[in-house]
DRENBAVEX-70249 format. One record per residue (C-alpha): residue number from 1; residue in one letter; x, y, z. Coordinates in Angstrom, 1 decimal, padded with zeros to 4 digits, always signed. Example, Ala and Ser with C-alpha at 12.3 -4.5 7.8 and 13.67 -1.06 7.14 Angstrom:
<atoms>
n|res|east|north|up
1|A|+012.3|-004.5|+007.8 .
2|S|+013.7|-001.1|+007.1 .
</atoms>
This chain:
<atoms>
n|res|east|north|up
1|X|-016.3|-001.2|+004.8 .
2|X|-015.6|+002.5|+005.3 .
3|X|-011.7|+002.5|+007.4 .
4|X|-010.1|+005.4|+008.7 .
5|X|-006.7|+004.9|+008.3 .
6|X|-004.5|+007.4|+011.1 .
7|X|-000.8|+007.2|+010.2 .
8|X|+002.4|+009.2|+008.5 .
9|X|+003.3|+009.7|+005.0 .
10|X|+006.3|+012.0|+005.7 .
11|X|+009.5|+011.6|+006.5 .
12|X|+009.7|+008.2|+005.1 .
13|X|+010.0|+005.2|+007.2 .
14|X|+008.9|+001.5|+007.8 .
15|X|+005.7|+003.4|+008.6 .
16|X|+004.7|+005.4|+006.1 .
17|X|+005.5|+002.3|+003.4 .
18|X|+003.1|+000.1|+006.0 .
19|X|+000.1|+002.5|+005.3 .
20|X|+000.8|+003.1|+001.6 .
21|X|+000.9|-000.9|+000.6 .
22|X|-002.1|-001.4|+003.1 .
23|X|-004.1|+001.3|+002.2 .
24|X|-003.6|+000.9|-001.8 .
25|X|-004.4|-002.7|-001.0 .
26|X|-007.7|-002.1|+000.6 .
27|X|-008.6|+000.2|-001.8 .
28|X|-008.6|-002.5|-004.3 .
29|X|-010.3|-004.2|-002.4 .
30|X|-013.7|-001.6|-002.7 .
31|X|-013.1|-000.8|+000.8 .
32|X|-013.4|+002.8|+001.5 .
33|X|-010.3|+004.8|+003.2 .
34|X|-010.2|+008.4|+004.6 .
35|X|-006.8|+008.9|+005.2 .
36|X|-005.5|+010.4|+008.8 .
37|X|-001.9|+012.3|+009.1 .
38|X|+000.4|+014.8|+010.5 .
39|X|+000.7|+017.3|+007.2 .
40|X|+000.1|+020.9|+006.7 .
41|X|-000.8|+020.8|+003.0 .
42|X|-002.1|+017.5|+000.5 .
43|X|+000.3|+014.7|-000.8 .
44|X|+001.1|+015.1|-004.1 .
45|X|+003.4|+011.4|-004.3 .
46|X|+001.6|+009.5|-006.9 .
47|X|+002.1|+006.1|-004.9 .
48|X|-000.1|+007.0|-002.6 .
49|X|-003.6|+006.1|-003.1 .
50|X|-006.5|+008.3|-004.1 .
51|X|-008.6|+008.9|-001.1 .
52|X|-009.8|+011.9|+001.2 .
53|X|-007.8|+013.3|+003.6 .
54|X|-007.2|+014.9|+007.4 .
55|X|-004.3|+017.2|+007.9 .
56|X|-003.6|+016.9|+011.6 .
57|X|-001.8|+020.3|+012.5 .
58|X|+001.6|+018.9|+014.3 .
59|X|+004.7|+021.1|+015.8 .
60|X|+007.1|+018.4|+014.9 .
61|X|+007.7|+015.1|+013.0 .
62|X|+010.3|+013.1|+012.5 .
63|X|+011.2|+009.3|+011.9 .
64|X|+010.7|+008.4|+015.0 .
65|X|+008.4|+010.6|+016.7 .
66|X|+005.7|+013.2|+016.1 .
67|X|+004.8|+015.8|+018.5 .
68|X|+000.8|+016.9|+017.9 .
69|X|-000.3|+020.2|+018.4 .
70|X|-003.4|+021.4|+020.7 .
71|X|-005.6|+021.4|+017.9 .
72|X|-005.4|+017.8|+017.0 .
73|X|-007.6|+015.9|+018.9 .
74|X|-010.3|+018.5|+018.3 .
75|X|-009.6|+018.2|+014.3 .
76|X|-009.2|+014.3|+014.6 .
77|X|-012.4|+013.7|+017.0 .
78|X|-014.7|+016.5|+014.8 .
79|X|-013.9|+014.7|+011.3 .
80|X|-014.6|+011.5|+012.6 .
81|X|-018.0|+012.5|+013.6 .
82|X|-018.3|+013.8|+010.1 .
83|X|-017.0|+010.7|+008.2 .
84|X|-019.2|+008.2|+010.4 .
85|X|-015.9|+005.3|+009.3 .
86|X|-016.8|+001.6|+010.7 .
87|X|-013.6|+001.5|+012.1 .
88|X|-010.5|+003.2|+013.0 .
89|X|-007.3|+001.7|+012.1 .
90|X|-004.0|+003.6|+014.0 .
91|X|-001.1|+002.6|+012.4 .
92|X|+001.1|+004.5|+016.0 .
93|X|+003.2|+007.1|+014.8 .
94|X|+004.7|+007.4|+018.4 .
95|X|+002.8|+010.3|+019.1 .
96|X|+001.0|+011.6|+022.3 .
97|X|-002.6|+011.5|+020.4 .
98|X|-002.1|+007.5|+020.4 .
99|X|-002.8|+007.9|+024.1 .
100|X|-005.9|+010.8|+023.4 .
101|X|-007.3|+007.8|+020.8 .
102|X|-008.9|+005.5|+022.6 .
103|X|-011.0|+007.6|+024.7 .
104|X|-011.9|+009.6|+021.4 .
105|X|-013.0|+006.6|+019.9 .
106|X|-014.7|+005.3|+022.8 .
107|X|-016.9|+008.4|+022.8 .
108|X|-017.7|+008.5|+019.5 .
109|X|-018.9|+004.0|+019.9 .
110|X|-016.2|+003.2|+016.9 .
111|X|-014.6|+000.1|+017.0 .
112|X|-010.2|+001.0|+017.3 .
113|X|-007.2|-000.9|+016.0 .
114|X|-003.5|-000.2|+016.7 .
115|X|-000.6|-001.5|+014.7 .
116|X|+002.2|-001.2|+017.0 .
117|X|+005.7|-000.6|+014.9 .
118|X|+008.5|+000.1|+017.4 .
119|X|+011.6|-002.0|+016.4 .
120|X|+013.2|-003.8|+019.4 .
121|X|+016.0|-006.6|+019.7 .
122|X|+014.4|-009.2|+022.0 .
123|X|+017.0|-010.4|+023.7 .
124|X|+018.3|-007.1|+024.6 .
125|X|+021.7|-007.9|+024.3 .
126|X|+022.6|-004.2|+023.1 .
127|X|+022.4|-001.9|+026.2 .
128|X|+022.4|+001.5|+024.4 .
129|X|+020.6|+000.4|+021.4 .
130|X|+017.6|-001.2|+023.1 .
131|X|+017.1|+001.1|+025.9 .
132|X|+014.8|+003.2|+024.3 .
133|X|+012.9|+001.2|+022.6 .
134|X|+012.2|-001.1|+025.8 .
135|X|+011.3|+002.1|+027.6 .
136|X|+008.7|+002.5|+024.8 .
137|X|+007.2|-000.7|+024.9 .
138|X|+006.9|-000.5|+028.9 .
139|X|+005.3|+003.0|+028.3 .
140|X|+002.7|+001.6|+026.0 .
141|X|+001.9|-001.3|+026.9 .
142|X|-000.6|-000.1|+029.5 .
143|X|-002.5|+001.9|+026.8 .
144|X|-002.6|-000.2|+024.4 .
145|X|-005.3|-002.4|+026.8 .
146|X|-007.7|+000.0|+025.4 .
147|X|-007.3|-000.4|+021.9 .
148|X|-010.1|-003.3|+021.1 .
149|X|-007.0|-005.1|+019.0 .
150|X|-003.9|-004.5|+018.8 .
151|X|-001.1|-005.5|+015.4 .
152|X|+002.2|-006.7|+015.7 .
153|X|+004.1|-008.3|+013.4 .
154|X|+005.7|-011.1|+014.7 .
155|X|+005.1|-014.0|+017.7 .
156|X|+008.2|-012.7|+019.5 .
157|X|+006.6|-009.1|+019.6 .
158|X|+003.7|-010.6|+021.3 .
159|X|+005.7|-012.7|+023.6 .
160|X|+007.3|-009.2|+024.2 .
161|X|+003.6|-007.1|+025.2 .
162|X|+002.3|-009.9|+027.3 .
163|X|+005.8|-010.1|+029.4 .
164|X|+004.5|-006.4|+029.9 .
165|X|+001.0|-007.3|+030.8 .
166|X|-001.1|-007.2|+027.5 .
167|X|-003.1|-009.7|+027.4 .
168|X|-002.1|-012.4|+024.2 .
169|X|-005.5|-012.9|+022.8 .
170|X|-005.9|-008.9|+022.4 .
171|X|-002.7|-008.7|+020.2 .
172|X|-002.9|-010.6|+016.8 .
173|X|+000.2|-011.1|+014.7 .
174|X|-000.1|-009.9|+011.3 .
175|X|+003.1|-009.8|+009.7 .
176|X|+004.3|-007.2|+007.2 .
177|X|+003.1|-008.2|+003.4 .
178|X|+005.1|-007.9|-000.1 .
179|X|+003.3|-007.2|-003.4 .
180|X|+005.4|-010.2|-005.1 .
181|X|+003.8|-009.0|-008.7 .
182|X|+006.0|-005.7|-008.0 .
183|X|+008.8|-007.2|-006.0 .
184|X|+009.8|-009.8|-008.4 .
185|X|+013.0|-011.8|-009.7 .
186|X|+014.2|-010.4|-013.1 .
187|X|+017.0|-009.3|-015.1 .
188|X|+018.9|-005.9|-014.8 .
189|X|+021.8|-003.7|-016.6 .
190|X|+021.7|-002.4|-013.7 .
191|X|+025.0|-004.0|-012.2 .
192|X|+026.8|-004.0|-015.3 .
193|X|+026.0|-001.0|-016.9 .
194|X|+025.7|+002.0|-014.3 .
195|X|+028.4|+000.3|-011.2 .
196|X|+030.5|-001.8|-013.7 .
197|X|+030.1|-004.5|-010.5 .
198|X|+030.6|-008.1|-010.8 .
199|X|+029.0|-008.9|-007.6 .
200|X|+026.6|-006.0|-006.0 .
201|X|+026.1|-005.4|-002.4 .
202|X|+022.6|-003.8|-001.3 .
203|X|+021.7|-001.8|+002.1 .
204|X|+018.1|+000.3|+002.0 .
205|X|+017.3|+001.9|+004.8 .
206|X|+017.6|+004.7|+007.5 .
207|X|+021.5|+005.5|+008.2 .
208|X|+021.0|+006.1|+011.6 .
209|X|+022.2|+004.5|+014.7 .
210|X|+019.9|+001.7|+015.8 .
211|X|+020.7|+000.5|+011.8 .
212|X|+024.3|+000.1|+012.5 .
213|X|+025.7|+000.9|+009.4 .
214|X|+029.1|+001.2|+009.9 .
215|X|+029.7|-002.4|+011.5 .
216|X|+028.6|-002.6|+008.0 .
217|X|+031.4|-000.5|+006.5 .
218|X|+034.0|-001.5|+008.7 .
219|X|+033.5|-005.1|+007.6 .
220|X|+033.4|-004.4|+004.1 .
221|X|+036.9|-002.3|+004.3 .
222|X|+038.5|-005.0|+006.8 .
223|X|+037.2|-007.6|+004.0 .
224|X|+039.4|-006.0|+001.2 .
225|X|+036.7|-006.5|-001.1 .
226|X|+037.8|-006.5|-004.5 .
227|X|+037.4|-003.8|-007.4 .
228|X|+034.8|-005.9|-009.3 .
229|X|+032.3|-005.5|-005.9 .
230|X|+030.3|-003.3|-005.0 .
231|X|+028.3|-001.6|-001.3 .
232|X|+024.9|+000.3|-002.6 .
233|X|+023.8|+002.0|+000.3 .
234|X|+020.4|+003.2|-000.4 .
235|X|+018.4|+005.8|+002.1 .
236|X|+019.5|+008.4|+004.3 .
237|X|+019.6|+009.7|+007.6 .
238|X|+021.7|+011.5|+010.5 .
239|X|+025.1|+009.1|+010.3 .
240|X|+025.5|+009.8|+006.3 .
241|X|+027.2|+013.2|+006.4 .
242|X|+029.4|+011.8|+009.5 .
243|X|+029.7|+008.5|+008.1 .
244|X|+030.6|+009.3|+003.8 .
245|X|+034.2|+010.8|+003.7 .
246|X|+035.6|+007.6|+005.4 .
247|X|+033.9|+005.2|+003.2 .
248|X|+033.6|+006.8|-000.7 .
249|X|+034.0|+005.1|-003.6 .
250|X|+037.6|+004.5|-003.3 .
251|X|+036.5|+001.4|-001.4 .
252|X|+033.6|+000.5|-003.9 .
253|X|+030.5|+002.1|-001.6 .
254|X|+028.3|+004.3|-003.5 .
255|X|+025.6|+006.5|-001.6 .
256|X|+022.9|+006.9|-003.5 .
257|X|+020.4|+008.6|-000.8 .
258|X|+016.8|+008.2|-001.0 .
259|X|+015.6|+006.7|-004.1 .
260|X|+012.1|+008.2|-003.8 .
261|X|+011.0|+006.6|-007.2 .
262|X|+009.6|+002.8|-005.9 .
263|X|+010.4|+001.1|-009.3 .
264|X|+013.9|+002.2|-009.6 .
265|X|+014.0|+001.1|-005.8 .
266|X|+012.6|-002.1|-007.3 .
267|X|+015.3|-002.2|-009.9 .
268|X|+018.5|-001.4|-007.6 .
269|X|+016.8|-004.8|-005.5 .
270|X|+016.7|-006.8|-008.9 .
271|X|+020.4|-006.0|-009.9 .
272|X|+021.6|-006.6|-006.5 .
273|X|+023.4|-010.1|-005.3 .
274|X|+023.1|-009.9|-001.6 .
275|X|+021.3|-007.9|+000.8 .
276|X|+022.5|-006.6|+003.9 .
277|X|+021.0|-005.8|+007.1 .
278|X|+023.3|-005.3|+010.1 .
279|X|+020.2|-003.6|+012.2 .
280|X|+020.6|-003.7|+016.2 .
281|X|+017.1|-003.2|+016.5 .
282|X|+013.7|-003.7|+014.3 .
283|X|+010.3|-004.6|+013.8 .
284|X|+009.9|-006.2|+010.7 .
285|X|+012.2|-004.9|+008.1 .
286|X|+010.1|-004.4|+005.0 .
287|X|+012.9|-003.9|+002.8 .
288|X|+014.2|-007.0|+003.8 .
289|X|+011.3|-008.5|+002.4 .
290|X|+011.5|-006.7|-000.5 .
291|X|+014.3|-007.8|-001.1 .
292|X|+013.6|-012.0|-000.5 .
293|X|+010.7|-011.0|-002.8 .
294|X|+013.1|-010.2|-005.4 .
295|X|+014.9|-013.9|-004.8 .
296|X|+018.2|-012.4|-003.1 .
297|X|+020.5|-013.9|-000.7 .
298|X|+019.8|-011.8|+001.9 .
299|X|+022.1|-011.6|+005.6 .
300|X|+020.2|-009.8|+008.5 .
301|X|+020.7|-009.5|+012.5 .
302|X|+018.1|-011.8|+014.8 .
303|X|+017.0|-008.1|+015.7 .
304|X|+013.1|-007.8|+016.4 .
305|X|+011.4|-010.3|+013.8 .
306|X|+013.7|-010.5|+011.6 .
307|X|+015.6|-013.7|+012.5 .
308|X|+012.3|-015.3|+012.5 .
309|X|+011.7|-014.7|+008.9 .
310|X|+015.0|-016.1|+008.0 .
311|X|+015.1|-019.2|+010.0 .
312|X|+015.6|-022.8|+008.6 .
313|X|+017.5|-021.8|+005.6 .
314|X|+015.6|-018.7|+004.6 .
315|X|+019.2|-016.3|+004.9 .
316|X|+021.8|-016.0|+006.9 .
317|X|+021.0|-014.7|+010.3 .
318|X|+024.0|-013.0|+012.5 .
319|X|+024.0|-011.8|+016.1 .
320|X|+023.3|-008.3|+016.8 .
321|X|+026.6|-008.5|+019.0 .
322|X|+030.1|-008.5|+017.0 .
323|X|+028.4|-007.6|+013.8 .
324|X|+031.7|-006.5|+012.1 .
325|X|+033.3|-009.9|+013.0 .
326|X|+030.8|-011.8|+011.3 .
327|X|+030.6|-010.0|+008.1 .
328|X|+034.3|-009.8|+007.3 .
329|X|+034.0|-013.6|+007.3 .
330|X|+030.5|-013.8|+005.1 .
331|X|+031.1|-011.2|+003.1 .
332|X|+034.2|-012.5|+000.9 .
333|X|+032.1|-016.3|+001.5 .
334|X|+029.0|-014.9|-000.5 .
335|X|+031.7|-013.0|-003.2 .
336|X|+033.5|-016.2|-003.7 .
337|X|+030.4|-018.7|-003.7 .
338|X|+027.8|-017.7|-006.8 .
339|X|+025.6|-020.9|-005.9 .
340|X|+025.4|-020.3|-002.4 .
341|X|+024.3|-017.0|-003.5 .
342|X|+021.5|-018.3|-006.2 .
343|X|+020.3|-021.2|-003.3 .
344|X|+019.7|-018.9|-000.4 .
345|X|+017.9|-016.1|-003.1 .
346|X|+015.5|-018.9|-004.1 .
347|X|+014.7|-019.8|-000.3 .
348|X|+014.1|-016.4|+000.6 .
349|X|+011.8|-015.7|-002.3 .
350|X|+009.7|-019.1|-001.2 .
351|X|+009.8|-017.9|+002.1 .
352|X|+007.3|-014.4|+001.2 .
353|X|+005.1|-016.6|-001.1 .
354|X|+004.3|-018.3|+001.9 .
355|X|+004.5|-016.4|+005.1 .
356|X|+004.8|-012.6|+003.4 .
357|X|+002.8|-012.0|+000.6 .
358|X|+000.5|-008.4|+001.0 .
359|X|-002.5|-010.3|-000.4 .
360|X|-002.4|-012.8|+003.0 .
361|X|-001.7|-009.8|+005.4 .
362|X|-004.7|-007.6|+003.8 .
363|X|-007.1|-011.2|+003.9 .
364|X|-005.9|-011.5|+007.6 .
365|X|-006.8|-007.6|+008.2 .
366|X|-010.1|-008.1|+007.0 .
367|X|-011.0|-011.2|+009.0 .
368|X|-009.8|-008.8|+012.5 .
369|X|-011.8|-006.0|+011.5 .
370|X|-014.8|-008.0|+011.2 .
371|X|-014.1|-009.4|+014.4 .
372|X|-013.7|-006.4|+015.7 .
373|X|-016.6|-004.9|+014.4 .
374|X|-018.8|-008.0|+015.6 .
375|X|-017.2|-008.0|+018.9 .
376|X|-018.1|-003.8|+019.1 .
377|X|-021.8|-004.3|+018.0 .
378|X|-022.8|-007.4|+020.7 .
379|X|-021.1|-005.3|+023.1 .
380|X|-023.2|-002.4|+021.8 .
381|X|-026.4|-004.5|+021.8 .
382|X|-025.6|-005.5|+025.0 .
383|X|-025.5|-002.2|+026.8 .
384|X|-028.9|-001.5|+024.6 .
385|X|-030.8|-004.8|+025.8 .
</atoms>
């Protein structure tokens, strides 16, 4: 099967990991990929996977958002015509061209899927945090009617669409997947050797608002975490320049940036004890996964899906409201506690061999495209006869 895959692989996010794994995946798979994305020049990451690409001209890009230029649904709509793909696969980049898509597609007969990303905290208990992201599922939801299927990754994101009016049996949930030969328990000098830790402390991620970082920071200083413990706060974003000369290394936090290199990213996971995620909003964290892969005890909001991959005993799951509170309690508990610490890492890696392995999600993406396609070609026949 011939996809072509539109999505982002700069700046780094949840995204741009999503269509790297999926796309690699596939590939091994002997499906063919052309490759779709906002870029003036060609990828030169090794982790990405060999296949053709479309430079769509852009005038801005970001995290969050990417603003097209003119050109783009000429040079989107002409190289589709000229790669003849089975099916189009839009992992939304939160872009004006998702809107131009459909009616591209529809022109051209090709079957289109969505994968619809934007975090959200479902019970919008955070005014400021979830406005946005509410307004961009209320602007969507309407357009997303013409996709012919539409991803999420979780139930509560589909309860979520159809309170909007999307009809249920359009959206299919296909959660994010783990490569659990990569992301894998195993020994590191990692702790020892580089942070002289007793007991390591892991965020990766975005420092930016919606991740709520310095709850995070706040608890850890109000905690009086001792010298032998350490914060790793891995990724960066537009708190950390605000954010690092109130919490250095004085207090045992060590910013280490964006670790671009996946298996040192890998190694950092393997070394750590606990894993943090004090997020007001999300999808499905992948790097929360990543790090239940590698069998650590892992503490996370009930933000978008991610309380529902830690229920019954998978992690501990906190409230998106009074966030500090909650870890200056847990955070000396998990210190303190080595077995609670070993139990809860073996539950959360049992939990991705079963839900969140990458080789169930790709299984499950092939099984919709073929419905997809199936569901395109009667309609087609149809029309014909």
């Amino acid at each position: 099967m011939h996809i072509a895959w539109l999505g982002k692989k700069s700046p780094f996010c949840g995204n741009v990991t999503y269509g790297r794994e999926v796309t690699n995946a596939l590939l091994d798979r002997g499906h063919q990929v052309s490759f779709f994305h906002f870029a003036q020049e060609e990828s030169t990451d090794e982790n990405w996977p060999e296949c053709p690409e479309v430079f769509l001209p852009f005038l801005y890009k970001s995290q969050v958002y990417t603003i097209p230029s003119l050109k783009s649904s000429k040079v989107l709509s002409e190289s589709l015509k000229e790669l003849k793909p089975d099916i189009v696969h839009a992992s939304l980049t939160l872009s004006p061209l998702d809107f131009r898509l459909p009616e591209i597609c529809e022109e051209l007969d090709l079957p289109l899927v969505a994968t619809f990303h934007t975090p959200f905290d479902g019970k919008f208990r955070n005014i400021k945090a979830s406005t946005q992201q509410l307004l961009a599922y209320q602007l969507y939801a309407p357009f997303l009617a013409n996709y012919d299927r539409v991803i999420v990754f979780s139930h509560v994101q589909r309860e979520l669409l159809g309170k909007l009016g999307l009809a249920s049996e359009q959206v299919a949930v296909i959660p994010n997947g783990v490569d659990v030969q990569k992301y894998t328990p195993a020994s590191s000098f990692v702790k020892k050797h580089h942070f002289h830790a007793k007991h390591l402390f892991v965020y990766l991620g975005r420092i930016a608002p919606e991740k709520n970082i310095e709850s995070l920071l706040k608890a850890w200083r109000l905690a009086n975490m001792s010298s032998d413990c350490k914060l790793l706060l891995i990724g960066d974003g537009p708190l950390a320049t605000a954010l690092k000369p109130f919490y250095g290394e004085e207090h045992g936090i060590h910013w280490l940036g964006v670790v671009a290199d996946e298996q040192k990213r890998i190694e950092l996971l393997q070394a750590a004890d606990v894993f943090v995620l004090p997020s007001l909003v999300e999808g499905l964290s992948i790097s929360l996964l990543e790090a239940m892969a590698c069998g650590k005890a892992c503490l996370a909001t009930d933000a978008g899906a991610d309380g529902e991959v830690l229920e019954n005993g998978a992690g501990v799951i906190l409230s998106t409201q009074g966030v500090t509170t909650q870890l200056k309690t847990l955070l000396p508990l998990f210190r303190d506690h080595p077995e609670l610490v070993n139990l809860l890492g073996q539950k959360a890696r049992q939990r991705v061999l079963e839900r969140y392995t990458l080789s169930q999600n790709i299984s499950q993406l092939e099984k919709l495209y073929l419905e997809v396609l199936q569901k395109k070609q009667t309609s087609l026949f149809s029309k014909l006869y």
